[in-house]
N, C-alpha and C positions, 0 to 999 in steps of 0.2 A: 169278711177278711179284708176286702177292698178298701172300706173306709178308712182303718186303720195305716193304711198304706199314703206317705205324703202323699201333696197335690205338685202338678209341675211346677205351679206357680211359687208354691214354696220353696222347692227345690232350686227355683232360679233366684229366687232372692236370698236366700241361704250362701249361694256359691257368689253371687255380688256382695257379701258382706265379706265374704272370704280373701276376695281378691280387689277389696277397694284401694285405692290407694292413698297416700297422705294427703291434704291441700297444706301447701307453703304458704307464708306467710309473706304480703307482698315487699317489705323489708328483713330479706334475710340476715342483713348485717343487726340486726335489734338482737341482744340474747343479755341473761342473768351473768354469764360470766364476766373475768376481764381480760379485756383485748388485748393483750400485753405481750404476746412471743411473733420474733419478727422470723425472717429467713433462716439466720442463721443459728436461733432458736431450735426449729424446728428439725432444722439437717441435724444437729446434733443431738437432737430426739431422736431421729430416724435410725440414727448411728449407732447409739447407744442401745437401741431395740434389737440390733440387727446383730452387731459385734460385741458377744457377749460368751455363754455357754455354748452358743454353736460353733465359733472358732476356738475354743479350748476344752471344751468335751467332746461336742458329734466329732470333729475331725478324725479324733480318734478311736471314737466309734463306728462309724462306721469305714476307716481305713482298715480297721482289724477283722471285723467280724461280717463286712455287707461287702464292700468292692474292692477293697485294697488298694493300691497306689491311684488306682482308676476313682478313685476320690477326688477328684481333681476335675476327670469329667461330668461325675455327680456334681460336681458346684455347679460348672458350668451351666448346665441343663436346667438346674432348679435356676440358677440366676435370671438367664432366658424367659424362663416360665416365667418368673416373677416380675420381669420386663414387662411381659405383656401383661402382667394382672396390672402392676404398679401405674401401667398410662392409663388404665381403666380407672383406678383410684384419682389419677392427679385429675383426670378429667369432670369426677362427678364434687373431688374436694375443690376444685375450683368455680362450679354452679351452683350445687349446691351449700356454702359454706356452714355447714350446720355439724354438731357432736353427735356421733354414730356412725360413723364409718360402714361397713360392708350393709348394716341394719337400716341407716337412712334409705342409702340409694339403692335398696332394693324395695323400700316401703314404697319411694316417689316414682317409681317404673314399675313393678310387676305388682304387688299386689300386698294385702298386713298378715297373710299367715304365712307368706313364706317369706314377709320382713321378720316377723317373730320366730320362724325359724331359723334364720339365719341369725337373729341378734342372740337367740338361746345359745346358738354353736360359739358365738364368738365371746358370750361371756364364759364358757368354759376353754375355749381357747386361751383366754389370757390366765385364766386362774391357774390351769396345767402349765402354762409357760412360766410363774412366775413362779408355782412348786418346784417345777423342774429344774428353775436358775439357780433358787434357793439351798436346793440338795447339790446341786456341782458348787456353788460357792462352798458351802460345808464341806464337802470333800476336796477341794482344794486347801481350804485352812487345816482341814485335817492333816495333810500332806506336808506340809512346811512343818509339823510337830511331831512328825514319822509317825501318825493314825494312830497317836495317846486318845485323843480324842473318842475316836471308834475302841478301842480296845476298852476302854473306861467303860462304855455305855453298854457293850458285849458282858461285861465282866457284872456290874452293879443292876445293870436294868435287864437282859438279857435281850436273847435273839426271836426272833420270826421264821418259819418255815410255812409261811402261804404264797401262793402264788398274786404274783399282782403287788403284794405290798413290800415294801421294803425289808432287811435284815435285822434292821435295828430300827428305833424310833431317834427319829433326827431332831434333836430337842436347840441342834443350832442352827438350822435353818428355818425352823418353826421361829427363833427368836429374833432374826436378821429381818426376818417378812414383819414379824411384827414394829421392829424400828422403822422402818422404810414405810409403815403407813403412818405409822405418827411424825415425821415429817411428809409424806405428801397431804398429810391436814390441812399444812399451815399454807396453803395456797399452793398459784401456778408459777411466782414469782421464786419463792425458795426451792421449789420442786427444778427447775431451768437452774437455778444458779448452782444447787447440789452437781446437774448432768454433767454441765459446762467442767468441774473439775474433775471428776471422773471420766470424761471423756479424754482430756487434754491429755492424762494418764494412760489411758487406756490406748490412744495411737502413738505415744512416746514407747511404749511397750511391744506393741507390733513393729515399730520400726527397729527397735532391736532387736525382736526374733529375728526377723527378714536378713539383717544385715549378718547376724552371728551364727546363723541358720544356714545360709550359703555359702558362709567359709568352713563349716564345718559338714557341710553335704559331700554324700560320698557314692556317685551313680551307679554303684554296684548291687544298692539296694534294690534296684530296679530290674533288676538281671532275672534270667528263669533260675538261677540258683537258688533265688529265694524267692520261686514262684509266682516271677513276672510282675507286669505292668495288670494290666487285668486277671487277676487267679479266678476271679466266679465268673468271668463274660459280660455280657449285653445284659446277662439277666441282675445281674449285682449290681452294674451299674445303675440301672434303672430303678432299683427296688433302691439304692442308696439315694437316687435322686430326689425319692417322693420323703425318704427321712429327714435329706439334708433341706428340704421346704423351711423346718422350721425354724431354719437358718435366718431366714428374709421376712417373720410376720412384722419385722422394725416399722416400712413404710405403712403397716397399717395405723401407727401409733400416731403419725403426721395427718393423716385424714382423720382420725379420732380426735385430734385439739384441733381443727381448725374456726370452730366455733371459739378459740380462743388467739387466733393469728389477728393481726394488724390488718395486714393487707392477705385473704386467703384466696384470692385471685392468681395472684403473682407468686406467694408467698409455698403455696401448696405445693402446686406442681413443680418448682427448682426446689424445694427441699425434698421432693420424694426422689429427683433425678440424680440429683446430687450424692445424698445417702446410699440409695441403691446401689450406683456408680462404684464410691468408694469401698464399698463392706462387699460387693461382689470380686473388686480385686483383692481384697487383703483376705477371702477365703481361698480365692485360688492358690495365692503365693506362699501363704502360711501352710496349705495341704502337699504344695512342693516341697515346701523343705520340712516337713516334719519327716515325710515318707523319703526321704534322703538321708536324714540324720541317721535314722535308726530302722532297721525291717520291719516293715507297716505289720508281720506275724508279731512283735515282741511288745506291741504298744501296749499302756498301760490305758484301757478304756475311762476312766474317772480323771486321771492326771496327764492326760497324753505327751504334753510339750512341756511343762517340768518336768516328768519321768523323764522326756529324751535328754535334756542338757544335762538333768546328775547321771545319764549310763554314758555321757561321753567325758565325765571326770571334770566339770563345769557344775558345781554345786550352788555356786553363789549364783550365775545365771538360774539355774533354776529356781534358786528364792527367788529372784528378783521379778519372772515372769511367771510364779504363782503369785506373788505379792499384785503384781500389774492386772492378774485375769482378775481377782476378787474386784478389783475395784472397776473393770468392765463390767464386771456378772450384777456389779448393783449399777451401773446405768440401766441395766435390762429390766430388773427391777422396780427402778424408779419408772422406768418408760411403761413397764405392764402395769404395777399401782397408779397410775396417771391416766391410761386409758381406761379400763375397766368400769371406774366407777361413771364415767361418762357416759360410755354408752349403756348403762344400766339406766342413768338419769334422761337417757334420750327415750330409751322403751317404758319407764314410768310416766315422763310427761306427755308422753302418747295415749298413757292409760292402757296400756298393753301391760304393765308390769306394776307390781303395788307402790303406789300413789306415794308411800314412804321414802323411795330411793330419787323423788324427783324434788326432797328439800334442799337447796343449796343456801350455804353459811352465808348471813347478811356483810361477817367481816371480811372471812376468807373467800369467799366466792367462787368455792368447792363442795360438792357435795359429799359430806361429810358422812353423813349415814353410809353410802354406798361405801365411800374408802375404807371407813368401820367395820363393815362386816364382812363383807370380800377379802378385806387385807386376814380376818379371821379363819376364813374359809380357805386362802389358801394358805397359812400356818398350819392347819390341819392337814390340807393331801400334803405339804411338806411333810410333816410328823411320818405317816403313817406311809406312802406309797413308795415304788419302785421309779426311778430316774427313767429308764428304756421304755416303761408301759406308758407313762405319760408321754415321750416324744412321740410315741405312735399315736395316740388317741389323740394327739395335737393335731399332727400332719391332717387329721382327716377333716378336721373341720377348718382350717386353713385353708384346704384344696377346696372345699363346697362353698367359702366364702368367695375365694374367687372364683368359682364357676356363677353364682349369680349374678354377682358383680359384672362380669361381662355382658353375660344376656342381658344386664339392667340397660348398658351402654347404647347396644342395639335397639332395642325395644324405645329406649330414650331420647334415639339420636332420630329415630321415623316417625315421633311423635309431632303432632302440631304444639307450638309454640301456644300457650295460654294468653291472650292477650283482651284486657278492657276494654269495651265497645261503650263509649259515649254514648247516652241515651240523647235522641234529637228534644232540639229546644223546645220549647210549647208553643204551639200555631208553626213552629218551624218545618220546611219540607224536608221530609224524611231523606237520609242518604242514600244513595244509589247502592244497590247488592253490587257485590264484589265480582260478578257475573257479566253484570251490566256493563262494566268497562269505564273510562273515564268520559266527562262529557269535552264534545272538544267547541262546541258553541256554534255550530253549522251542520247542518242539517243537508242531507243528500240523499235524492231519490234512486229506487233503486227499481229500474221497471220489468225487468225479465229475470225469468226464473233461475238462469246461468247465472246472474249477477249476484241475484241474494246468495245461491249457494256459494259464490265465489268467496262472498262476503263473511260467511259461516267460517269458511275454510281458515281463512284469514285469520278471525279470531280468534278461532279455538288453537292455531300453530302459534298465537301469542299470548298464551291464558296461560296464567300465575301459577304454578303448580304447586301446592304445598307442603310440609313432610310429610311422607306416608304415601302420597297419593304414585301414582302407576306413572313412569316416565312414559313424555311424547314420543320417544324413541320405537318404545315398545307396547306401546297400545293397539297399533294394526294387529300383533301377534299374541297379546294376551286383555285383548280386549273384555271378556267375562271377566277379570278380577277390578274393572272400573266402576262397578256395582256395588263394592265395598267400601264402608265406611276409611276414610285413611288410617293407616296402621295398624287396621284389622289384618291384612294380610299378612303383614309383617310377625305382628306375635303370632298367627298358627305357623308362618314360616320358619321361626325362632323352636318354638316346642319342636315341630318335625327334624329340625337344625341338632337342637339336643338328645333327642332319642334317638335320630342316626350315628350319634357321638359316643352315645353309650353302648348300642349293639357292637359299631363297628369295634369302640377298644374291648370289650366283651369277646370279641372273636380272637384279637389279636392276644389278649394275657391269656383267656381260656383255650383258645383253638387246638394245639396241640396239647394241651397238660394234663387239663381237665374233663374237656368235650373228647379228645382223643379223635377229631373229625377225620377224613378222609380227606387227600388233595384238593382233590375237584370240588368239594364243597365248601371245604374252606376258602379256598381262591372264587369260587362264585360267593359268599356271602358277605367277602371283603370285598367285591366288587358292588354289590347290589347297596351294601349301607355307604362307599362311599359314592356311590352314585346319588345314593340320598342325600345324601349331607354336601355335594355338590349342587344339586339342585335347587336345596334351600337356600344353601348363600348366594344361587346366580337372584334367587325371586326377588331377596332383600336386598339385594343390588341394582334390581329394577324398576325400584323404589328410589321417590326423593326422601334427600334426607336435610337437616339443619346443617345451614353453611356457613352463615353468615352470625358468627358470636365475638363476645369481647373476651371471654376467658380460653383455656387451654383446652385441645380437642387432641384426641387421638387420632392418628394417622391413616388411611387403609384400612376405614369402618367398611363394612363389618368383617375384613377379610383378620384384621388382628384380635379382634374379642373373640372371633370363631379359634384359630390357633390357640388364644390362650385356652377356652370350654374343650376344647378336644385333648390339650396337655395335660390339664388337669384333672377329664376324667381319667384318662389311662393311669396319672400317678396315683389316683383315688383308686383302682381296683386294683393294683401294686402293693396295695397294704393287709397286711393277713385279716382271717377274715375274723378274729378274736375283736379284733379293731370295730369293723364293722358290726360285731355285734354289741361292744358295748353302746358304739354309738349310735345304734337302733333303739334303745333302752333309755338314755339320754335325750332321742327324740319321743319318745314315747311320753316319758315326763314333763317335758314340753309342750303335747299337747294336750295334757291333762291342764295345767299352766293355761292356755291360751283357752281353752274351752271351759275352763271354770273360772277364768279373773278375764283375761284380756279381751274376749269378744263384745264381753258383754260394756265394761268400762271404756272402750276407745274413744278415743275424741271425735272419731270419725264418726261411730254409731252416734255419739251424741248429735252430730250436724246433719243426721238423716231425716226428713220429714215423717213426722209421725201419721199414722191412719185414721181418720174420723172415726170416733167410735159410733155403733151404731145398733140401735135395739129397736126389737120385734114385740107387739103389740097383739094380741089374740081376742078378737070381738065373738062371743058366742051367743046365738040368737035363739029364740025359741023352739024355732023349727029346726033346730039341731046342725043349723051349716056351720061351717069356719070360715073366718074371713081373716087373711093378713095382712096386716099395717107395717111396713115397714119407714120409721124416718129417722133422719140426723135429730137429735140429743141436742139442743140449744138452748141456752138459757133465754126464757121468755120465749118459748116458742110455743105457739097458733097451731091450733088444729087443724087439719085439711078444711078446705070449703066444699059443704056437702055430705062432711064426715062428722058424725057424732066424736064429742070426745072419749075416750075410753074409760076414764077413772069416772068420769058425771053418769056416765050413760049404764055404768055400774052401779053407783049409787042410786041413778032411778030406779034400778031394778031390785 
């Protein structure tokens, strides 16, 4: 039974394939694409991702049915969140300036299966985000024709009663997705110049709701007559928070082209700050005045803010600002068909994903396969599914993306820096280890024992300390963890960091609902996890880290990437657990995916030294002993001295 059973040895090599990580190339700026979106390129990508169906559908989704006027706080909170995810992003789009977003920079810091898992989440992230724009754009045009549209398709094609999928097959937003990838074909050049007009639209439009919106706001809406400012509590707010997420996945769309930015140094991080900035005010102020206009009970979930100007007897407003959301809802879509097939070409040319989605067009300098068939795939969950179940199944891998994303930051920022060491010249005297110190060209004797120690002392309180490695501060008191490689502490400090992240909001959504605990033990088991989860961030604080860069860095490492990992689990177990389940399912298939294509194809596997092979030899003698030969397989290779050859020494016999 033992044999059967792996060797450790295997075991350990197995889990070192699992968690290798990318090697970069020493010119990151070299890539297939073209360079061609500058700053304000990209903010208006960002924008366009951001302000779309989320300000003209969730608004009024979740004002009606999750937190009511308390929608307003829901922005807030998610915007926050995304604050912190968003400096995480600006900081690895400006290092590392490569296509793949959340999928890169968890490949080049933690490790390629949970780069592949995160880049699995994030291609369905976008596919669900861009069905889901597709079905509110259709119900918005449907709106403007008093729902001919729907009543036509009700009538000739008929209805659905399954759960999960839609009432009708939406054969117009199946057909909008399909336009929108045959222009994002024809490159990144017409794909930007489409946003740019659509965008200009699209904030000329919110500046008229804003303006026409608070002359016709009326704060009685607000009143307990009509069931208050918050009707469901803390707990609606929160549970709206984690929906309205999918409010902000925009800035991920500016890390996904920066393998196409001019300057992605510069360019990345002021276009994520920028866009976030803007789209995070015009959700607040738009969620004011809609829940002013009209009783956040009476809204119209599909049409929110056209529905309210025709029930305050302003019809032509309301055309005008259904006419204005379609033509945001296709920036969203030009921004999701534009990422997507990217980072699908980043996880092919990794050889994590089929070799097929990493052709890019010799004219257009897009990968065209991937916009091909993705832009297909999501005409189909257009077609066929439910608008509410995809924002849920969205939100969750949103929230997973930035939770690695953070841990990547940390993990990345107490890493040692990679740098090329000069082989010494030939007959040249080797360079002194970095130990050694510098020479200063005089020589001093040191004749008593106080002296050298003093000498010691000296040195070691002026020795270089690298990232990763244990501050001089705190070595007298955590002197045992200077025995560690650099930045080993740091990742088990990270892992412990995260699963006291996940107990601790595990007590807080479950504590009373589900576990039904007792005072005393809920208050001891919020005490004990976050005593954890303080502890690990004093250790990786006790830790050097990289100081000195030319690109952008987030602020209050690791005390901000911990914030964001701890926000986002909590919105992450916020979400019902149907959610979770499908999205166990979806990982599942992933790693059937990764375990039957990706391990074995990666670029990495390729760059691992292969094992000698090596065969055994069996000499049988008269007398009946065994003798074994064991040697390395070379061509033209000699028989031991002393040893008969094996194949001769047969044939005498």
């Amino acid at each position: 039974m033992a044999r059967w059973l792996p060797r450790s040895t295997d075991l350990t090599r197995f889990c070192q394939k699992l968690n290798r990580v990318k090697t970069l190339e020493d010119d990151m700026m070299e890539t297939s694409f073209n360079r061609c979106l500058s700053t304000i390129d990209l903010t208006l990508l960002g924008i366009g991702g951001m302000v779309g169906s989320g300000l003209y559908v969730l608004t009024g989704t979740v004002a009606k049915e999750i937190a009511g006027p308390a929608v307003i706080v829901s922005f807030i909170i998610a915007g926050f969140a995304s604050l912190l995810a968003a400096l995480c992003y600006a900081e690895f789009g400006a290092r590392v300036p490569k296509t793949g977003s959340a999928y890169m920079f968890t490949y080049v810091s933690v490790g390629e299966i949970w780069a592949f898992l995160i880049g699995w989440n994030v291609l369905l992230e976008y596919m669900i985000g861009g069905a889901a724009v597709a079905r509110a754009w259709s119900g918005y045009l449907d709106s403007i024709f008093n729902h001919k549209i729907k009543n036509f398709t009700e009538t000739h094609v008929g209805t659905w009663q399954v759960p999960f999928l839609a009432r009708y097959p939406d054969f117009l937003a199946a057909a909008i997705l399909l336009v929108a990838t045959a222009f994002i074909s024809f490159g990144a050049k017409v794909s930007s110049w489409l946003n740019h007009v659509f965008s200009a639209i699209s904030m000329g439009v919110i500046l008229f709701i804003l303006i026409m919106g608070f002359v016709l706001a009326q704060p009685r809406n607000w009143s307990a007559q009509e069931g208050g400012f918050a009707p469901y509590g803390l707990s609606g707010i929160m549970a709206g928070t984690a929906t309205c997420f999918y409010a902000f996945v925009g800035f991920d769309v500016i890390a996904a082209s920066s393998e196409e930015a001019r300057n992605p140094q510069r360019a990345v991080p002021r276009a994520i700050a920028f866009s976030l900035g803007l789209a995070t005010g015009a959700y607040i102020l738009v969620s004011v005045v809609l829940t002013l206009m009209v009783p956040w009970h009476t809204l119209d979930p599909d049409s929110a803010l056209a529905d309210a100007f025709y029930r305050r007897g302003y019809a032509w407003a309301g055309f005008l600002v259904a006419a204005g959301s379609i033509c945001a809802m296709n920036t969203v879509l030009l921004s999701n068909l534009f990422s997507l097939p990217r980072i699908v070409y980043a996880m092919a040319e990794d050889g994590l994903f089929f070799r097929v989605f990493a052709q890019v067009h010799p004219r257009t300098q897009v990968p065209v396969v991937g916009i091909v068939v993705f832009g297909l795939l999501m005409a189909l969950l257009a077609l066929v599914f439910d608008l509410e179940a995809l924002v849920q199944f969205l939100s969750i891998g949103t929230l997973l993306a930035y939770t690695f994303v953070a841990a990547s930051i940390i993990v990345l920022r107490f890493q040692q820096q990679k740098v090329d060491v000069p082989a010494p010249a030939a007959g040249g005297r080797p360079s002194p280890e970095p130990h050694e110190g510098p020479s200063t060209g005089e020589l001093k004797e040191y004749e008593s024992f106080s002296d050298k120690l003093q000498l010691v002392d000296r040195d070691k309180s002026k020795e270089h300390r690298e990232p990763g490695q244990l501050k001089a501060a705190f070595e007298p008191y955590l002197e045992f963890l200077s025995d560690f490689y650099p930045g080993e502490v740091v990742t088990v400090a990270v892992v412990t960091l995260m699963v006291s992240a996940i107990c601790l909001c595990s007590i807080l959504v479950f504590g009373n609902t589900h576990l039904h605990l007792p005072t005393w033990s809920y208050s001891l088991l919020l005490v004990l996890f976050s005593l954890g989860f303080l502890l690990s961030l004093l250790l990786i604080w006790a830790h050097e880290q990289q100081r000195s860069t030319q690109t952008f860095q987030i602020p209050l490492v690791p005390l901000s990437p911990a914030l964001s990992i701890v926000l986002n689990i909590y919105l992450m177990l916020k979400l019902s657990y149907m959610t979770w389940l499908r999205f166990a399912v979806w990982l599942l298939l992933g790693l059937l995916v990764y375990f039957g294509y990706g391990i074995w194809h990666s670029k990495e596997n390729l760059r691992e030294p292969r094992p000698q092979r090596v065969s055994a030899r069996y000499v049988v003698f008269p007398s009946g002993s065994l003798e074994e030969r064991v040697q390395a397989v070379q061509p033209g290779s000699q028989p031991a001295a002393g040893l008969p050859d094996t194949d001769t020494d047969d044939c005498k016999r």
